[in-house]
N, C-alpha and C positions, 0 to 999 in steps of 0.2 A: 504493500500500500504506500510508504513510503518511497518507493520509487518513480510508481504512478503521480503520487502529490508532488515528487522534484519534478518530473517529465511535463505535465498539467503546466507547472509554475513556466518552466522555458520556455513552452511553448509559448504562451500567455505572452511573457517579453518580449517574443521576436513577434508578436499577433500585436501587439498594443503599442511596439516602438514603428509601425510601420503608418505615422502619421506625419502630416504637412501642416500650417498655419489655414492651406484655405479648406482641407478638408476639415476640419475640428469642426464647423458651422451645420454643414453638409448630413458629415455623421450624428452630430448631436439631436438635429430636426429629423433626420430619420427613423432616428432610434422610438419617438413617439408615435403613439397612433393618430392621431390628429392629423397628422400629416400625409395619411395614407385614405382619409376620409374618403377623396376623389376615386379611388382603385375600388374600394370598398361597393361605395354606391354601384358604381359600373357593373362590379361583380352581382350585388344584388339585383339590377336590371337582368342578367346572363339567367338568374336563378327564373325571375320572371318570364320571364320571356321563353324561355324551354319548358315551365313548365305551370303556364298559364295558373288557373283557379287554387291548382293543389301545391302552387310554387311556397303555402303556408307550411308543407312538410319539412322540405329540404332547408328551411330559412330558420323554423324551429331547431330544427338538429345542427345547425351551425350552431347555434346558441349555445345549444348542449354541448356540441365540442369543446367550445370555447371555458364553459364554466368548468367542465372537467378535466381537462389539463392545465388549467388556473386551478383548482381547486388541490389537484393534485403534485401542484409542483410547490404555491405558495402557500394552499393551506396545510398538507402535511409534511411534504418534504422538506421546505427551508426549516420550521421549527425543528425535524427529529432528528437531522442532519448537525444544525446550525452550523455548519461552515463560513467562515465568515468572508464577506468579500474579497478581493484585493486591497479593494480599497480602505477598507476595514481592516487590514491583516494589521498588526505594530510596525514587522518587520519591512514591511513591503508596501505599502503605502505611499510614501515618501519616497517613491522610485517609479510610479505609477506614470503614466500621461494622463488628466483627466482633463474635461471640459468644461467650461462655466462651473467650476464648480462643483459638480456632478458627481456625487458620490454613489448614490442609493440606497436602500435600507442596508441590515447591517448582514443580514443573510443570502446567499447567492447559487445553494445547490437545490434543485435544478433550476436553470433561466426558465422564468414563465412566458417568457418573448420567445426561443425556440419552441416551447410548446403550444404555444398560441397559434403563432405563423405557419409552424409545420402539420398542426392540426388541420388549419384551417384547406393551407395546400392540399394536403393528403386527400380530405373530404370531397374539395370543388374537382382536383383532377380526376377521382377516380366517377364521379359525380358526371362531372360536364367533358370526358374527354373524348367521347365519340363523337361531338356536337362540335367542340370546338379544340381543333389539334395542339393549339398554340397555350390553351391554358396551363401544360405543365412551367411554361415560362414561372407560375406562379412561385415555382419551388426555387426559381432565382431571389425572386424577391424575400422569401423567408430567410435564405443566406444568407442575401443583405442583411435585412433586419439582426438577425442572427449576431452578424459578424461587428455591426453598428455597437454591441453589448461588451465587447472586448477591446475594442477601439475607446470605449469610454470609460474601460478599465474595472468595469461593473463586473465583467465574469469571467470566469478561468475556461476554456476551451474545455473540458470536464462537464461545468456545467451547460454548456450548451450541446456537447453530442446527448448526453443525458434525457434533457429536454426536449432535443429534436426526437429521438427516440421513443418518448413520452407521447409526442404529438403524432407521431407519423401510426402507433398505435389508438389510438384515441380516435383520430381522424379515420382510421380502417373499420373501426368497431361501431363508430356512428353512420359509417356511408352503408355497412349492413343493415343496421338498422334504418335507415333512412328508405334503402331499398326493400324490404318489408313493409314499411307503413305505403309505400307508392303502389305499391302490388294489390297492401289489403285495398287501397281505394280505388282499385285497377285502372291503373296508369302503368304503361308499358316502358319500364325501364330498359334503355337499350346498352347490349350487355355489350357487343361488337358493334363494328363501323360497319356492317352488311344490312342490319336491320332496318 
């Protein structure tokens, strides 16, 4: 374990020391969801529009995603973990790159930003990819997001495969269930690009 917590830590270093003056703006706005409100909307148009009247299914179960990989990254795992951030560590700290200021709570294993983003991905592509080829792009942007977390010094590369891992489960286990409740209200989920 020890060796995984040095390896985690370097990586982290050469992940967090690979910034600029004009990216710090860049990353820092990324890293929020606000900022993403525009993709967001779009996406929910995509949900709509594929799948008219019953598009209250697929829109519910993003939800669900969402609060369960938030629920299970911030609300169990940061407390019984408590690993404390980077930014938080004593020794490391004060060797950090952070932004505006930017520290975060004082807990950081698992990111709930890879679990959120990767949920979210996992769900729309497996969801929306015979409609639309282009939506796995989606799981660039999760990176981003993703990578936005360690760039601000908030999480160790640790915790973000954790969370992406977190999400990309999560997102699998609600697009099942998402395809069941379309079925009981029979609506013809289409499994291949043939149908």
């Amino acid at each position: 374990m020890d060796y995984i917590s040095n390896v985690d830590t370097e990586l982290f270093f050469i992940l967090n020391g690979l910034h600029t003056p004009w990216l710090d703006p860049v990353m820092f706005y990324m890293s929020m969801t606000v900022f993403w409100i525009p993709l967001f909307i779009f996406l929910i148009y995509l949900i709509i529009k594929s799948f008219g009247k019953t598009s209250w299914i697929p829109l519910i179960c993003i939800a669900v995603c969402i609060v369960c990989t938030d629920q299970i990254t911030s609300g169990i795992m940061k407390p019984a973990f408590a690993r404390l951030r980077p930014t938080h560590e004593p020794l490391l700290k004060e060797r950090i790159h952070t932004v505006n200021g930017y520290r975060g709570g004082r807990f950081g294993f698992a990111s709930s930003h890879a679990a959120n983003t990767f949920g979210v991905a996992t769900f729309l592509f497996l969801l929306l990819r015979n409609r639309y080829r282009w939506i796995s792009l989606l799981f660039i942007w999760a990176l981003v997001m993703s990578y936005t977390r360690i760039y601000l010094g908030v999480h160790y590369p640790g915790d973000i495969l954790v969370g992406t891992a977190i999400g990309i489960l999560c997102g699998w286990l609600v697009f099942s269930l998402t395809k069941y409740l379309l079925k009981k209200n029979k609506v013809q989920v289409r499994l291949n690009a043939d149908q």
